[in-house]
C-alpha positions in Angstrom: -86.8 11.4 145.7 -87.7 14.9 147.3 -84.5 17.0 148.2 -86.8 18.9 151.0 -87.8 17.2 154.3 -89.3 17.3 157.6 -89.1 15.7 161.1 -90.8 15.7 163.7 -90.5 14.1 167.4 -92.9 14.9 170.5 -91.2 14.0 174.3 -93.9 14.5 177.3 -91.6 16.6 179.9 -92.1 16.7 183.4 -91.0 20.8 183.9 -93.1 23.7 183.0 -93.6 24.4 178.9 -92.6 28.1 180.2 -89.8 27.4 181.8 -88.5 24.7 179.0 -89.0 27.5 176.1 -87.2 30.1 178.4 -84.1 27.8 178.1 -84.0 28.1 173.9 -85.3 31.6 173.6 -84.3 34.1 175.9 -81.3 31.8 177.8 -79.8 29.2 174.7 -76.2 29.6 176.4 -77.6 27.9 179.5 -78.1 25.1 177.1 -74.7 23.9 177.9 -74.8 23.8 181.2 -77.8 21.9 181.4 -77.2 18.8 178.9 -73.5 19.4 178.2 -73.1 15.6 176.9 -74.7 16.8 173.9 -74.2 21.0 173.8 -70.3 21.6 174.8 -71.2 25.6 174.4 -73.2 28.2 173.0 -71.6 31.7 172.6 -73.2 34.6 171.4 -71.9 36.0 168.5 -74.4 38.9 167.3 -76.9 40.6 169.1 -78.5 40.3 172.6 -79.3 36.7 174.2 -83.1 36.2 174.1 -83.7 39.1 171.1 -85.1 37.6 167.6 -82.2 37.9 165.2 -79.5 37.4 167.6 -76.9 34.8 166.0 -75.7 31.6 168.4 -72.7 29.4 167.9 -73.0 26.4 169.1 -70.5 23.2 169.8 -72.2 20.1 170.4 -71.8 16.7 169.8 -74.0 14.9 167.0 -73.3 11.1 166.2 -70.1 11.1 168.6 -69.1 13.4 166.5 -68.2 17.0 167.9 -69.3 19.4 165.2 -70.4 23.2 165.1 -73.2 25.6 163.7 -74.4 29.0 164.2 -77.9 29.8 164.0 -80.0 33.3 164.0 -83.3 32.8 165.9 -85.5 33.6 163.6 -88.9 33.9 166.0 -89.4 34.2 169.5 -92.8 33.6 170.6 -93.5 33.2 174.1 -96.6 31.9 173.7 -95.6 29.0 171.2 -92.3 28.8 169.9 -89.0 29.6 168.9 -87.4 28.7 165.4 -83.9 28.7 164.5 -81.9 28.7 161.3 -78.4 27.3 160.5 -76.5 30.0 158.4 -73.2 28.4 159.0 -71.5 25.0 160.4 -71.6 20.7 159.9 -75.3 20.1 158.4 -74.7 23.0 155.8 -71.9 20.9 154.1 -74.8 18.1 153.6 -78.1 20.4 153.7 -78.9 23.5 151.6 -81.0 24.5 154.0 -82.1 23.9 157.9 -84.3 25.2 160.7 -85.8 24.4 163.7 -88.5 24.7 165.6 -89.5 24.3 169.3 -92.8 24.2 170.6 -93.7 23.7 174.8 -97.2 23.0 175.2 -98.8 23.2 178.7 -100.4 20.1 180.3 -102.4 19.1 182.8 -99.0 17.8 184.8 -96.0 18.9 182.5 -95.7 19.7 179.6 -94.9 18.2 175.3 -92.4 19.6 173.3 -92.6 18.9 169.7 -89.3 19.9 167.6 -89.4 20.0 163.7 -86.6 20.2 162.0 -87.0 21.4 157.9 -84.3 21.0 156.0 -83.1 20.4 151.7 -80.7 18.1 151.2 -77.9 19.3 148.5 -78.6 15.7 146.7 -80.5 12.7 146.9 -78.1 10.5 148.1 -78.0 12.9 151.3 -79.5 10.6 154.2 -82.4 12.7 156.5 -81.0 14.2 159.5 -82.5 11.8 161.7 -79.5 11.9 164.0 -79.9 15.5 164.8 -83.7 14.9 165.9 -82.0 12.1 168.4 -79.7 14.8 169.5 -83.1 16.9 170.5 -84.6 14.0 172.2 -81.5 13.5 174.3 -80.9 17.0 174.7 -84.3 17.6 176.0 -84.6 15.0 178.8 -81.8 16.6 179.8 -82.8 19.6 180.4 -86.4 18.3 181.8 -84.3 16.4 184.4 -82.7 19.7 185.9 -85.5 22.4 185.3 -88.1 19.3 187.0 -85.2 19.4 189.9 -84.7 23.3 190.6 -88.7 22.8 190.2 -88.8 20.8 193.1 -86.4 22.8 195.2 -88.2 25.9 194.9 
């Protein structure tokens, strides 16, 4: 059994793909705000919000669980993505190793965003983080519902 893993889940969104990849690159404390039954905050904790390299902690809620992490992002790319890396917090005590990406695509009428989440189990009896790609899911709609809302307003 392979210690190293992916997932991957794609959710069509209503809102913008620019306006969606705003929210995790240049505005990730906003995160809380907009789906705060899964992200209870996200502080900054080193560098400048929206910079590649600045570090986030988050609280959030995975499983019913409330549980922590602090990431670095580790790429900011307005035209694609934005990928993040846990360097401390919950999944590290079960995972060597985890990142994520976040891609908006445009479409003809919203947009898709595809998250994939790599990540190395510390053993084999570690089960895949499947939770934390339902977390994404969730966390997403969320966020669709209000930027598709202040969309609509403006």
């Amino acid at each position: 059994m392979a210690l190293a893993g992916q997932l991957e889940t794609e959710i069509e969104i209503k809102a913008e793909a620019h306006a969606f990849h705003d929210v995790f690159s240049r505005r990730p404390h906003h995160v809380s705000n907009m789906a705060p039954g899964h992200i209870q905050s996200a502080d900054l904790h080193e560098g400048d919000w929206g910079q590649k390299g600045c570090v986030v902690y988050w609280n959030y809620t995975h499983d019913g669980v409330p549980e922590v992490a602090k990431d670095i992002i580790e790429e900011i790319n307005d035209e694609k993505n934005s990928t993040f890396k846990v360097i401390e917090g919950h999944l590290l005590e079960k995972y060597k190793s985890v990142h994520a990406i976040v891609q908006a695509t445009p479409k003809d009428e919203g947009s898709l965003v595809h998250w994939t989440l790599k990540y190395e189990k510390l053993s084999e009896d570690v089960p895949e983080p499947k939770g934390i790609i339902q977390l994404f899911n969730n966390m997403t709609k969320e966020i669709d519902a209000l930027l598709t809302q202040q969309e609509q307003q403006t």
